[in-house]
N, C-alpha and C positions, 0 to 999 in steps of 0.2 A: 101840641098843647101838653101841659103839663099840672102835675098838683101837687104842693106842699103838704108831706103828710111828716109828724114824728114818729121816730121809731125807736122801742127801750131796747139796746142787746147790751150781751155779755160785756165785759172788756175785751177778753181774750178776743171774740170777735171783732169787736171794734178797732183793737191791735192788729188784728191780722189785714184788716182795709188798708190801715194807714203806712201799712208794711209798705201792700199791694203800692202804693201810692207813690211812697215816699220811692219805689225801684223803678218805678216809672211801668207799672203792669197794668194802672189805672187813671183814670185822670183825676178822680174821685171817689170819693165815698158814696155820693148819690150813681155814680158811674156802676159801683160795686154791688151797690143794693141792687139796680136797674138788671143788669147781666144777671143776677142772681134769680131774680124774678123770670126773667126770660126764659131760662133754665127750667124752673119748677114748672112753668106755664107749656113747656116743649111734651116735661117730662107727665103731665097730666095727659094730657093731649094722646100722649105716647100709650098711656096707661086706658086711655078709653078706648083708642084704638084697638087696644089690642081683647078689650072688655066686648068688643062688638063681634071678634072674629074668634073669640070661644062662643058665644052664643050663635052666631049663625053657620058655624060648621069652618071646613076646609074649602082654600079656592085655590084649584087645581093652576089656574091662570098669575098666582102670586107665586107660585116655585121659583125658587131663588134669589125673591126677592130680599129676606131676611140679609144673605149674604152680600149682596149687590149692596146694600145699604149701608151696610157694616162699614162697609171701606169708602165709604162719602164723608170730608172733611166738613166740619162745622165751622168753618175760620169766622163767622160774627160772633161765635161762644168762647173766641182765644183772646 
């Protein structure tokens, strides 16, 4: 499911979509905003994450985790 929403941006933004587009890096615009969102929504996520592991200390059993991570491809975000 889905929802039709309007959205005002820049030009420049909206140039750089149709860029995206026009090189075949997107199928669309709604394609562009969607990945976009995805993004932000990863990188909130990310940000709480990481909100919850200053507050409750160190976990001895997450070592090395950071780096293990590091090198995990995100290929839905390309």
């Amino acid at each position: 499911m889905s929802k039709q929403i309007t959205v005002r941006l820049p030009d420049e933004l909206v140039d750089f979509m149709d860029q995206l587009v026009a090189t075949d890096k997107a199928t669309s615009r709604a394609s562009v905003v969607a990945r976009a969102m995805e993004r932000e929504r990863r990188r909130e996520l990310a940000a709480r994450d990481l909100a919850i592991l200053a507050e409750y200390g160190d976990y001895p059993e997450f070592e090395g985790l950071a780096s293990a991570a590091s090198g995990t491809a995100l290929s839905d975000l390309d």
